[in-house]
C-alpha positions as MATLAB code, in Angstrom:
seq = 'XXXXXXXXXXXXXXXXXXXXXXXXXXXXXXXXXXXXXXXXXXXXXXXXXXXXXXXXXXXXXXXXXXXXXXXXXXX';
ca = [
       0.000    0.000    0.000;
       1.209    3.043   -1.115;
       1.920    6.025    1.836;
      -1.050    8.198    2.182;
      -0.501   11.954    1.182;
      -0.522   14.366    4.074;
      -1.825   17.711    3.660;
       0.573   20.446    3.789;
      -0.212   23.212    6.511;
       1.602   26.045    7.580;
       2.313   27.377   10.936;
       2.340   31.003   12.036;
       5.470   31.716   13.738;
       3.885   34.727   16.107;
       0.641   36.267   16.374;
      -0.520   38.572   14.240;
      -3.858   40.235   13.136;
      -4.996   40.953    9.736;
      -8.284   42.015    8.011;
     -10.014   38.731    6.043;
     -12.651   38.290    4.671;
     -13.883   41.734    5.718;
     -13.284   41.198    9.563;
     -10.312   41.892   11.821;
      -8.749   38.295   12.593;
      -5.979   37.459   14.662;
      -3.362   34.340   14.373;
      -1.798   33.086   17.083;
       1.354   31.539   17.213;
       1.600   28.138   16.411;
      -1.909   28.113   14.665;
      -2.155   25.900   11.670;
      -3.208   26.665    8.405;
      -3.583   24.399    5.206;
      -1.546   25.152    2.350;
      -3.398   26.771   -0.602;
      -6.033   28.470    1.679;
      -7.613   31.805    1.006;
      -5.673   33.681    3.603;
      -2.233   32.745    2.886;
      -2.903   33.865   -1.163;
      -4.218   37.113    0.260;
      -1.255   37.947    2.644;
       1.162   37.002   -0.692;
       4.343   35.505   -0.798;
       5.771   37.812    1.017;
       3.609   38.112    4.369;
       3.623   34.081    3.937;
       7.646   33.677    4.224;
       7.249   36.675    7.093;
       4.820   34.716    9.217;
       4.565   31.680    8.371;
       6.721   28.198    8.241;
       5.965   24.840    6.894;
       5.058   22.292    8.965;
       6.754   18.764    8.348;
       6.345   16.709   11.499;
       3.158   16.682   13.953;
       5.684   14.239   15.974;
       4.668   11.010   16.960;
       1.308   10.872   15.531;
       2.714   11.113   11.713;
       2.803    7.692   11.303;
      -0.069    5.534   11.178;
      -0.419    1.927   10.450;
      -2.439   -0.462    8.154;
      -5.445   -1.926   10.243;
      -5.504   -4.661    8.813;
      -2.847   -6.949    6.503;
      -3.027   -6.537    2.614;
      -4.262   -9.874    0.986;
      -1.126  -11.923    0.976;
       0.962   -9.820    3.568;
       2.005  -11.920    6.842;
       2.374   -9.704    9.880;
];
């Protein structure tokens, strides 16, 4: 079985507030946000790199195993 594709998200390195959507929002640090979502193409590459960082590890819980064995596979 192939590895399952994880969705990207971002992490705000400090909080910060910003108008979206036509309200005053505020991050807060360590808040996650998926790749590709509306706020991060408003704030623009730039405000992205300046708040933001890519997530690549939610630690132990990244892994996560078959249920069951595939037809054929002895466990």
């Amino acid at each position: 079985m192939p590895p399952a594709k994880t969705k990207t998200y971002l992490k705000a390195r400090h909080a910060f507030g910003v108008q979206y959507e036509g309200e005053f929002i505020t991050v807060s640090e360590g808040e996650l946000v998926p790749a590709g979502h509306k706020l991060l193409k408003q704030l623009g590459k730039a405000g992205v790199e300046e708040h933001f960082e890519e997530v690549t590890s939610f630690g132990r819980w990244d892994k996560v195993e078959q249920a069951t064995a595939a037809p054929g596979e002895k466990r």
